[in-house]
N, C-alpha and C positions, 0 to 999 in steps of 0.2 A: 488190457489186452487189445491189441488193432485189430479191429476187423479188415480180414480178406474174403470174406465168402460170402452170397448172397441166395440163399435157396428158396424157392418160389415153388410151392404147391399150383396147382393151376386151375379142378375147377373153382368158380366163383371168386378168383385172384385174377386169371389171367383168361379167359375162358369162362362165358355163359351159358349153362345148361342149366335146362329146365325141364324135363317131362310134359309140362305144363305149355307147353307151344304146340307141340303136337295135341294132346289130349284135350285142349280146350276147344277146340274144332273138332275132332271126332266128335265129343261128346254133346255138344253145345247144351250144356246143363252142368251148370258149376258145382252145384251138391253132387250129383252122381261123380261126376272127376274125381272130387275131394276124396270122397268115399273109396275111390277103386284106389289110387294113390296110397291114402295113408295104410287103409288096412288089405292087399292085393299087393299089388308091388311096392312092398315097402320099402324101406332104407334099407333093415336087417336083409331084404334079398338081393336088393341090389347088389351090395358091399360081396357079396359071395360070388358075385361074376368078377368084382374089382379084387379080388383076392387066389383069382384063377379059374373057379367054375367057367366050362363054356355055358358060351348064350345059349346054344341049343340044351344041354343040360339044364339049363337056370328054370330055358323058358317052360321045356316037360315038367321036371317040377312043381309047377306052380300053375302048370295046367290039370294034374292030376289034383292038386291041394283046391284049384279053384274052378270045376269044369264048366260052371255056369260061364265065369268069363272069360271062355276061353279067344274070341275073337280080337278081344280087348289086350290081352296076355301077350297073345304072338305079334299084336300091331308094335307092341312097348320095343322090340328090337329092329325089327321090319321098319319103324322111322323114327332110329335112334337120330338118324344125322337131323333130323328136323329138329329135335331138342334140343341140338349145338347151335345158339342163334349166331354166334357172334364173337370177338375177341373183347375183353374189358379194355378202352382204346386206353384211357388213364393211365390205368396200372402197365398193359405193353407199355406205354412213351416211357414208363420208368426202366422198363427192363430194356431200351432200347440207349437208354443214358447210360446203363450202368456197363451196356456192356463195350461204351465206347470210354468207359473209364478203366480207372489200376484192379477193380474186384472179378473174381472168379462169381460166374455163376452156374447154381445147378436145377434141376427139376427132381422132385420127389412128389410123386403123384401117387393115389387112390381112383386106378383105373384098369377095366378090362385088358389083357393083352390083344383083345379080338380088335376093340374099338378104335384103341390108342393109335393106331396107322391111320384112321381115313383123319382125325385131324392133325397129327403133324402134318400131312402130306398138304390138308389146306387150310392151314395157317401157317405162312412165313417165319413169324418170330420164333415158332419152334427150332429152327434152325440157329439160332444164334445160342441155343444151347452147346452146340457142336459134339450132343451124343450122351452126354454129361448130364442121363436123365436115368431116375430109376422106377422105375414101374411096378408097383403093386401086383397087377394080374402077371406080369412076368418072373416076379421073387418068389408068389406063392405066399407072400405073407402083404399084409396092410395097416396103414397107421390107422390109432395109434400104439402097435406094438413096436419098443422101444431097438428091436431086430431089425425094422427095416430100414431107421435113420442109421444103425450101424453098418450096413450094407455100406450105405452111402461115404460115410467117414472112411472103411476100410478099402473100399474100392478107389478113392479118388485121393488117399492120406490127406485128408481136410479134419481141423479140430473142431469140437461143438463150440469151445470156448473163443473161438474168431469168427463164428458165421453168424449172420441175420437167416432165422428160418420165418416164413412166412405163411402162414395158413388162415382158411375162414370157419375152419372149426376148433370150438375153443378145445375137446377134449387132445386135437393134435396139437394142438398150443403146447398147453400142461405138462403132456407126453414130452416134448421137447425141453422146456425148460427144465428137464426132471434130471435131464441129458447133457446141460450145461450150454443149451443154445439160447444165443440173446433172440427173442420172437418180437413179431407183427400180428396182432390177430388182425384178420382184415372185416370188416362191418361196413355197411352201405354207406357210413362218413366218414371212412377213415378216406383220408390225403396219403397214399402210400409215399411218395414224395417227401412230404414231409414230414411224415415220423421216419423217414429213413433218415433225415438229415439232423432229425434229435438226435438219432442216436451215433451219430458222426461222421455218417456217408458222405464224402465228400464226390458230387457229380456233376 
């Protein structure tokens, strides 16, 4: 099968977010961070604003669950943008090759619909998607349910069996391959570059 399609997840692909930029300064006390982080705002809550929940609902929530920290709680949206440090400049140069080559690309993200605007707007390469993104908090559903790469397929008539999907969590990995997408899982050494060109990305 030739691959025509290249789908890129974006955080920790293309896009650094960390909670941990902000909060390590607020807190200047790495145990307390740790501690608010894992068990406070954890991943399970996050993922429910990236599946639709608003911020302002996420954050009551979890002001009620946790009113001790509540100041702590409401800072978590209040300086989301300070979390976003940065574009992964590597992985862009790739997506900036690909898209001056013969493949289609697309975005399939695990993200607020709240948030998703302030960085397309300031990050450039989001633009060379040309729209051709699908968004978690805007389907109402999140990977890895095997619903939201169908979105993607039936909206854009793209097959699993032509596309490189690309992600840094391995359970959206699996989810994919289950799908008949050839994947990237992406980890702090991988050369997106070059396992793109194992597997016969020509760019």
């Amino acid at each position: 099968m030739v691959i025509k399609n290249i789908i890129f997840d974006f955080g920790g692909v293309l896009v650094d977010w960390d909670p941990r930029y902000y909060f390590k300064d607020h807190f200047n006390d790495d145990e307390k961070m740790n501690h608010f982080l894992k068990n406070v705002t954890t991943e399970e809550w996050n993922i429910e604003q990236d599946r639709g929940r608003t911020l302002v609902e996420g954050t009551n929530f979890l002001v009620t669950k946790h009113p001790e920290w509540e100041k702590e709680i409401r800072a978590f949206y209040d300086n989301w943008t300070t979390m976003l440090r940065s574009e992964i400049s590597e992985n862009v140069a790739v997506l900036r090759q690909l898209k001056n080559s013969n493949y289609e690309i697309f975005g399939l993200t695990n993200w607020s619909e709240e948030t998703f605007p302030f960085a397309f707007e300031n990050y450039d390469f989001f633009k060379l998607f040309e729209g051709k993104i699908v968004v978690s908090g805007t389907e109402k559903m999140i990977k890895p349910n095997p619903e939201i790469w169908k979105i993607l397929l039936h909206r854009y008539q793209i097959n699993a069996e032509e596309s490189i999907f690309i992600d840094d969590n391995f359970k959206n990995i699996e989810a994919a391959k289950d799908l008949g997408f050839i994947c990237i899982h992406i980890k702090n050494e991988t050369d997106l570059a070059k396992e793109l060109r194992n597997l016969g990305v020509d760019f």
